[in-house]
N, C-alpha and C positions, 0 to 999 in steps of 0.2 A: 802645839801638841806636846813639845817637852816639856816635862818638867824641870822645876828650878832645884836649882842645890840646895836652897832649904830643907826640899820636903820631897821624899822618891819614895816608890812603893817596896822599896826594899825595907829590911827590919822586919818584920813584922806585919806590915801595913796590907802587904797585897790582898791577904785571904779575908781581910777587912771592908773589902770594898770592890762594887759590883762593877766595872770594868766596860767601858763602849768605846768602838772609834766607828769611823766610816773612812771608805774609798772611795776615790770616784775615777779609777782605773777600768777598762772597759774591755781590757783585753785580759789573759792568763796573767803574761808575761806582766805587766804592770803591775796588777791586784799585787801581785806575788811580792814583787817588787817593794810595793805599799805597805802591804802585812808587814812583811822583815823588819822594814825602816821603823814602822812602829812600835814593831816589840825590841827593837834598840832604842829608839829616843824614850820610851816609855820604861823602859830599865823590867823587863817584865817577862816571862815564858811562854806565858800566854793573854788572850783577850778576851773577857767573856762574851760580848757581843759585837761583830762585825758588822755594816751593813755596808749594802751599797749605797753610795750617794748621787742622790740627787737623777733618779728616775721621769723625767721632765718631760722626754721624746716619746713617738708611739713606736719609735725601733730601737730603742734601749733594749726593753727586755728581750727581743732577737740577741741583738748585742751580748748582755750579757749571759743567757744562754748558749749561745754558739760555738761550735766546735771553737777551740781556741780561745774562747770568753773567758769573763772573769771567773764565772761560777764553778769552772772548774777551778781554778786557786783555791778560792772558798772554802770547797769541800776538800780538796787534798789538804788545804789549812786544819781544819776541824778534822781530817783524821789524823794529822800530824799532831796534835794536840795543842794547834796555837792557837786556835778560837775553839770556844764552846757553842755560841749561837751565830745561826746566820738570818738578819734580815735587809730590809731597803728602806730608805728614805726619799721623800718627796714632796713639792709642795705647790706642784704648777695643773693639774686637774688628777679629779679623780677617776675618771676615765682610763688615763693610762696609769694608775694603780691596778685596776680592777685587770688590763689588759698582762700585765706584768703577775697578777696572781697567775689569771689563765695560762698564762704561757707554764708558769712552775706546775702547774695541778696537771696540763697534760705532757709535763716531763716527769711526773711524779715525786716532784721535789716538795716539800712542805717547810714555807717558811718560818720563824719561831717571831720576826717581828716586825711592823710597819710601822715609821714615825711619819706622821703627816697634819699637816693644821685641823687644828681643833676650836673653835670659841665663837663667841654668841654669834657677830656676824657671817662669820665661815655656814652657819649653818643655811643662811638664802641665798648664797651663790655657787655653784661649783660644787655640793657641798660634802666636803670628804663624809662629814660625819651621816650624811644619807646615805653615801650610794658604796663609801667603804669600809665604813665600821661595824654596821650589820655582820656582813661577810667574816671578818674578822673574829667577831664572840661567835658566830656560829661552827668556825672552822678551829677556834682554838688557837687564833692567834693572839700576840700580844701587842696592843695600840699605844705605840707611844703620840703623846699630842706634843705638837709642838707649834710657836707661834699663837699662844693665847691671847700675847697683846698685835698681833699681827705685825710684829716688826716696830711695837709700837706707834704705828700710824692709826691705830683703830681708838687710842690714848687722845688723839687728837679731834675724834671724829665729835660733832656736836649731838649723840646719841647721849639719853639721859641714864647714864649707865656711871658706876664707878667702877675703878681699876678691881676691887675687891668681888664684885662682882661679876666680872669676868672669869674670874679664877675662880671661886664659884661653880660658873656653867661648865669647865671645862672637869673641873672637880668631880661635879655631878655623873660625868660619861663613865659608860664602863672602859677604862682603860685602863693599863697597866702603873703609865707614872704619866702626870703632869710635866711638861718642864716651860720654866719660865726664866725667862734672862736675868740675872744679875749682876748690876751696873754697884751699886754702891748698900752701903748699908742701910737706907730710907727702904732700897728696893726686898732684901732681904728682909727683916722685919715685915713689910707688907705679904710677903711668902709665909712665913710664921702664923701671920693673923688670920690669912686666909685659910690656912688648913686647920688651927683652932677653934675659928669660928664657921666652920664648914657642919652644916649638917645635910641628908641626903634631901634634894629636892624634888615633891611630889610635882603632875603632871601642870598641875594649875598654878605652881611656880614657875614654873620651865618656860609655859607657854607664854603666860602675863612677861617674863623677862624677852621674850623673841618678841612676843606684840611692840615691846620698845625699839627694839633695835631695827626689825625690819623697814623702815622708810630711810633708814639708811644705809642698810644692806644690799639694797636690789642690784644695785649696778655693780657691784664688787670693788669700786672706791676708794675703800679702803683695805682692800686686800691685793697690792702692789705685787706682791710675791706669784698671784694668780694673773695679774692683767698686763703685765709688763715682760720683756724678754727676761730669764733668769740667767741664761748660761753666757757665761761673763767671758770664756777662755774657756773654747773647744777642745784646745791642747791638755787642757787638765784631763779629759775626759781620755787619753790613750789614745794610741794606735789605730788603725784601722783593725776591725776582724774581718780577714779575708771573706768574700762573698757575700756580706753586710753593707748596705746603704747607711749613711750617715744624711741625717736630714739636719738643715739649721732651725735654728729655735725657733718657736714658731713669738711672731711678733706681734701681742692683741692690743 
């Protein structure tokens, strides 16, 4: 998360550039904790987007709702003027997305944004892009995708699909920003080509690109992030909130 001595948002640079971190502190006291630390290693006054990390559990959003949760940080953060936006991230079903909006819509919170997997196979199983992106363009949220190449294991899968193609379907979605890993310069340039040679794809693109992928989608396979434990070190995830059940991850 720090930056190197070469290069800090100081000078000039900050109002240059749109600004995101995530917490995965679960309580007030931690978020809070979290924030601070960041806007010192980050050399910065403020963040423009916040999110929580890594919404995985179906009693997170209890969690971070809760008297003593994180969301209270949050929002004292953003009136303190250290963040400007607040959203979540997540990438183990979208189920408990959809449970995690409900719980803010009947606290009357509105979130500004949700990162979660996006890309050709994501859309046969679990499929955020069904059951929580709708929601999203209709509520006026912002979709961040992330894990186009799914961890890059989807790179691997014998679906006759290229890498550029991928990027592509994720392209296509109504969302806010794409984001795709960069490992080295092979990988960037391919980022380059893809949004250059990007044009928007009608219905009978979309579909003929899923008719490929689906015999290797069904089982989810290739989406590791979805069928595997995620949460590595429950410690990271904070303290208890008083009168909050903490569940282990669920193991599929």
């Amino acid at each position: 998360m720090s930056l190197s001595d070469q290069f800090t948002l100081e000078d000039g640079y900050r109002n240059k550039v749109f600004l995101m971190s995530k917490m995965d502190g679960r309580t007030k006291q931690d978020a809070s904790r979290q924030i601070d630390q960041s806007l010192r290693r980050l050399r910065t006054d403020r963040i423009d987007l916040v999110q929580h990390h890594e919404i995985l559990r179906y009693d997170d959003p209890d969690r971070v709702f809760a008297e003593g949760g994180a969301m209270e940080a949050f929002v004292e953060a953003r009136q303190a003027g250290k963040l400007r936006y607040i959203g979540f991230t997540g990438h183990k079903d979208p189920r408990i997305h959809l449970q995690m909006l409900d719980v803010a819509a009947k606290r009357g919170f509105h979130f500004d944004s949700v990162q979660m997997p996006l890309n050709v196979m994501e859309a046969h199983f679990r499929s955020f892009g069904h059951l929580v992106l709708p929601y999203l363009v209709q509520n006026g949220i912002a979709a961040l995708a992330m894990k186009t190449f799914g961890d890059g294991v989807i790179l691997k899968s014998d679906a006759p699909i290229k890498p550029i193609e991928y990027l592509h379907f994720s392209l296509n979605l109504p969302t806010a920003v794409v984001i795709t890993g960069i490992q080295n310069q092979r990988d960037l340039d391919q980022a380059f080509e893809a949004v250059k040679t990007f044009r928007p794809m009608d219905k009978a693109a979309v579909a003929e690109l899923l008719a490929r992928s689906r015999p290797y989608a069904l089982e989810g396979k290739d989406e590791l992030f979805k069928t595997n434990g995620t949460a590595k070190n429950a410690a990271w995830l904070g303290e208890e909130v008083p009168g909050v059940k903490t569940l282990a991850p669920t193991m599929e």
